[in-house]
C-alpha positions in Angstrom: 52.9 110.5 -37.4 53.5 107.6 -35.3 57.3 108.1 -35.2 56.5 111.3 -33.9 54.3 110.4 -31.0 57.3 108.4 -30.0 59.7 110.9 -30.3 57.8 113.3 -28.4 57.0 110.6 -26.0 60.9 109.8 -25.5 62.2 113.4 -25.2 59.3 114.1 -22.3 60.2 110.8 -20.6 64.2 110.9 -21.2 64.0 106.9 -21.3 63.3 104.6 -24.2 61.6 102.2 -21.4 59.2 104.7 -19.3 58.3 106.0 -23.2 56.9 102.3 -24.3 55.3 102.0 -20.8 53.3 105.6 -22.1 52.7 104.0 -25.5 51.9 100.8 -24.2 54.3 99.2 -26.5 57.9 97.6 -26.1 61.2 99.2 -25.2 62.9 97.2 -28.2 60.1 98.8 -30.9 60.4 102.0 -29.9 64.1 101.7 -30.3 63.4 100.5 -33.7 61.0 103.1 -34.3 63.2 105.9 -33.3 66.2 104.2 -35.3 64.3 104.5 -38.1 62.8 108.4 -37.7 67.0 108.9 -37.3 67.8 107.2 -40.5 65.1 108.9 -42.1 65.7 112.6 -41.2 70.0 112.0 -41.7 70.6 112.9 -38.0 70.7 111.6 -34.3 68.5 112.9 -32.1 69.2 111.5 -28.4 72.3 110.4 -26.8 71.9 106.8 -25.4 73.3 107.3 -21.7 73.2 104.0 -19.0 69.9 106.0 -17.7 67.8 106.8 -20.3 68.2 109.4 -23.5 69.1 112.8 -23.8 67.9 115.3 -26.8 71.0 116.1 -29.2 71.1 119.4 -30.2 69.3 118.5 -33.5 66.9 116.9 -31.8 66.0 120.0 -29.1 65.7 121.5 -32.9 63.3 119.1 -34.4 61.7 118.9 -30.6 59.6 121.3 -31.6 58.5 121.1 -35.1 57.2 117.5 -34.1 55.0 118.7 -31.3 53.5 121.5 -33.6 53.1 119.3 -36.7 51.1 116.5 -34.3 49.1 119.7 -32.6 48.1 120.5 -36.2 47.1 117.1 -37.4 44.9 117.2 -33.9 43.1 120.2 -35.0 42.7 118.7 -38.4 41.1 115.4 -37.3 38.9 117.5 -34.7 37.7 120.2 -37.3 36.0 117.3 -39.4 34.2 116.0 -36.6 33.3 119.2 -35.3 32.1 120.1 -39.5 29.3 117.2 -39.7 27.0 120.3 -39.4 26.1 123.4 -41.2 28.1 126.1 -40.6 28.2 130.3 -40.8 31.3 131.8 -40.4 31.0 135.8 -40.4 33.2 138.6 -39.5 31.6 141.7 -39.0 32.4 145.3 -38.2 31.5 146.1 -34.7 27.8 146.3 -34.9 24.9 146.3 -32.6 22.9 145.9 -36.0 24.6 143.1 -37.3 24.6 141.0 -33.9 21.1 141.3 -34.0 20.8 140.1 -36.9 22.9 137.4 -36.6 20.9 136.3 -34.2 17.7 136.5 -35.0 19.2 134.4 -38.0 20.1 131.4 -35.7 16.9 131.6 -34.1 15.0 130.6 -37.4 17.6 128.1 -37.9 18.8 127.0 -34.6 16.9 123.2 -34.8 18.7 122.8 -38.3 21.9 122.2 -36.0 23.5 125.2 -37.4 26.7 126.2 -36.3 27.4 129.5 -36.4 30.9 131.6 -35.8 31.0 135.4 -35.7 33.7 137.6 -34.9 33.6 141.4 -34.6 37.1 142.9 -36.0 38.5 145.7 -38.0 38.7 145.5 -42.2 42.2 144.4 -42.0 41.4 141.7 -40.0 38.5 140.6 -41.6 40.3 140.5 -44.8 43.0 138.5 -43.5 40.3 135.7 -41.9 38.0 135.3 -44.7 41.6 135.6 -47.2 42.5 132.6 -45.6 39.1 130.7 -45.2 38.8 130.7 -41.6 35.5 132.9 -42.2 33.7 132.3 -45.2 32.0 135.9 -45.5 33.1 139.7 -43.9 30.4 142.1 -43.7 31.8 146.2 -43.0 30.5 149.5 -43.6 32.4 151.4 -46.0 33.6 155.1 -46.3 32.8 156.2 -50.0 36.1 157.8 -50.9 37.9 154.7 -49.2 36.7 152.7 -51.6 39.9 152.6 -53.5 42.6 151.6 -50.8 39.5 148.9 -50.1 39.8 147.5 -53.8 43.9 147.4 -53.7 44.1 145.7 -51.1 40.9 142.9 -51.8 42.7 143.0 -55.6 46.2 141.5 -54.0 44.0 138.8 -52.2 42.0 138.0 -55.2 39.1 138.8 -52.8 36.0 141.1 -53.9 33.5 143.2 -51.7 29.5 143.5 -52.8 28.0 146.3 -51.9 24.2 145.4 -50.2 23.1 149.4 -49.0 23.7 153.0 -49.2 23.6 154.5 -45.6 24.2 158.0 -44.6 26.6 159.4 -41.7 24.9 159.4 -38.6 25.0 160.8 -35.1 24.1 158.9 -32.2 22.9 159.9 -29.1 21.0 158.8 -26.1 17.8 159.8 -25.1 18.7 162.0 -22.2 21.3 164.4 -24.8 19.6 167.6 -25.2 20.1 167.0 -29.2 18.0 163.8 -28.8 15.1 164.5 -31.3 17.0 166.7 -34.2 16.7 165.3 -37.6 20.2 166.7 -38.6 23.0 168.6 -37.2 25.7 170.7 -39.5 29.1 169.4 -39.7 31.1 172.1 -38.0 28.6 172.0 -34.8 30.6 168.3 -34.2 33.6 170.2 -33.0 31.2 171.4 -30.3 30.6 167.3 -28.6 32.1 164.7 -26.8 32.3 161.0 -28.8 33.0 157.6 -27.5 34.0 155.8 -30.3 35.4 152.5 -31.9 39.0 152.4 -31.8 40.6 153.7 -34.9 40.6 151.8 -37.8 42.0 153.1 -41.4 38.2 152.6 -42.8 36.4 154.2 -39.8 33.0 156.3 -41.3 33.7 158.8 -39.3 37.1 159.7 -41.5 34.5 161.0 -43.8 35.4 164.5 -41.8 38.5 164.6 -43.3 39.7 165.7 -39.4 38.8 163.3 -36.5 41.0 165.7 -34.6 38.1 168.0 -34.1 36.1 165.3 -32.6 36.6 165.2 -29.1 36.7 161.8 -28.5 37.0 161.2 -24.7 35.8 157.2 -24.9 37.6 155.1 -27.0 37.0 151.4 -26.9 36.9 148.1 -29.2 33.6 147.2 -27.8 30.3 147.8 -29.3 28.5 147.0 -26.2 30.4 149.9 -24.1 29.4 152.3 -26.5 25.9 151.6 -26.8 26.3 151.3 -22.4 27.7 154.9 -22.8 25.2 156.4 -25.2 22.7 155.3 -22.8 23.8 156.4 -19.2 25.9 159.5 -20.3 26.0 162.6 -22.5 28.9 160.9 -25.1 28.2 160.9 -28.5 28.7 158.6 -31.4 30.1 159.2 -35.4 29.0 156.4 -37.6 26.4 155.0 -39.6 22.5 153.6 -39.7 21.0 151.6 -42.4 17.7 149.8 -40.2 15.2 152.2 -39.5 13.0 150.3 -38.0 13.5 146.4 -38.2 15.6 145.2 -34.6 15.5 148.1 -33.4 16.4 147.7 -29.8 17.8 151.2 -28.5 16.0 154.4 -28.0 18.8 156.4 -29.5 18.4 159.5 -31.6 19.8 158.9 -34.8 21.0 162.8 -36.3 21.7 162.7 -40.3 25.4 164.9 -40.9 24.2 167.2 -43.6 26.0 166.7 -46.4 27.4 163.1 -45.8 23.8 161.3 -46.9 24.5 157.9 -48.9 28.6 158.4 -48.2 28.8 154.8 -46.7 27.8 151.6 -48.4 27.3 148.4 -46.5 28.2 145.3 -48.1 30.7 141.7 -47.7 33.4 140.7 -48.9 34.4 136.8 -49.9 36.9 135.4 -51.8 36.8 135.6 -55.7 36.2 132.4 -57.5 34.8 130.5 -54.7 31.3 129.4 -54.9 29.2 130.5 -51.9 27.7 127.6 -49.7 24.1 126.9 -49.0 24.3 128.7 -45.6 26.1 132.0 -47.0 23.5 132.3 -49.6 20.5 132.0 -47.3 22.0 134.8 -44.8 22.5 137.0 -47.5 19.1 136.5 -48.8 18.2 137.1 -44.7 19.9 139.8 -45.0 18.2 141.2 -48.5 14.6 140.4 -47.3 15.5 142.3 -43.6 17.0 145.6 -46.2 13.7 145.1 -48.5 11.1 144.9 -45.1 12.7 147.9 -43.4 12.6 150.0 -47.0 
């Protein structure tokens, strides 16, 4: 990596003698060094000039391939230091539930000097970050008859999901909605609402209707905290799912059962097939099983 740091340092400076001054070196070694990187990659990348050094065009090329490669080594080096600790790394459907959750995690936890890293995102995504390790687990609510687009695609990633809890299609609405207080609704009176809701998503619960058209979805947002903000002040409406009935509960929301679609969402992760779980993965799942188990 060193011949690259003088490259780099050569090409920004355009002189062979301001370079060493930057490395703190001599003009005669980092002529050698760059003599060298040239005899190594078959190809001459400046043009010596009475002034100082100009890029040939196979060196503008490799220009920036160098600077990327030393970025990544950078990031390397600075991920182990920054990994001397424990770590979480969880994606998550957007869900009020699951930061809370989260949370209250860290605070059991927090003078262990965990280091935890969530990210809300839709399945796609979350597939694709704990697919290629940057998250280690990827918890989502699940659509029953999506199940098998969800196992195709976790198949091709040698990924699996594991279901935790059966949930039921829910509507939610804020206290001041004159439906707040009904223990169910009927389908077809949906049509008859206005939703904010999370923007759309192939797996979104409320594809259960086979026809979001009919909802009348006035709000639509990526943000979990603007819909609970909206449930609260307004007269919206939300389509999706509950699985705490108690435990964290931290919003006076009216939570409506759609007849008919009880136990049509399961709530589960997903991880990478193969790959043994860490000690922090396993306790949050077993967090996560005693919270289920409490709340009944």
């Amino acid at each position: 990596m060193n011949q690259l740091e003088y490259f780099l340092a050569c090409a920004r400076q355009a002189s062979l003698t301001k370079a060493a001054e930057e490395l703190y070196t001599t003009q005669p070694h980092v002529s050698m060094v760059i003599k060298s990187l040239e005899e190594e990659l078959g190809v001459t990348l400046f043009h010596r000039k009475a002034r100082g050094v100009e890029l040939t065009e196979d060196g503008r090329r490799i220009y920036g391939y160098a600077a990327n490669a030393l970025k990544n080594t950078d990031l390397i080096f600075s991920a182990c230091k920054e990994r001397k600790h424990s770590d979480l790394r969880i994606a998550t459907n957007p869900s009020s539930h699951m930061a809370v959750l989260a949370t209250s995690y860290y605070q059991k936890h927090q003078q262990e000097d965990l280091f935890l890293q969530y990210t809300e995102c839709g399945i796609e995504e979350m597939l694709s970050l704990v697919s290629e390790q940057e998250y280690d687990l990827g918890f989502l609510f699940l659509p029953h008859h999506k199940k098998p687009a969800l196992f195709h695609m976790l198949e091709r990633r040698h990924m699996e999901y594991i279901p935790l809890y059966t949930a039921d299609l829910v509507l939610h609405v804020g206290g001041n909605h004159p439906l707040y207080g009904m223990p169910s609704i009927a389908p077809e009176s949906l049509s008859e609402l206005k939703f904010v809701q999370l923007e759309d998503d192939f797996f979104a619960v409320e594809d259960l209707l086979q026809g979001r058209r009919l909802l009348n979805r006035v709000v639509l947002t990526n943000s979990s905290r603007m819909m609970i903000y909206m449930l609260e002040h307004t007269k919206l409406c939300n389509l999706g799912s509950f699985w705490l009935k108690d435990m964290f509960r931290r919003h006076d929301f009216g939570r409506i059962v759609v007849e008919g679609f009880q136990g049509k969402v399961s709530f589960g992760y997903v991880r990478r097939s193969g790959c043994p779980l860490g000690a922090q993965e396993k306790e949050f799942l077993e967090f996560l099983r005693n919270v289920m188990q409490q709340d009944g």
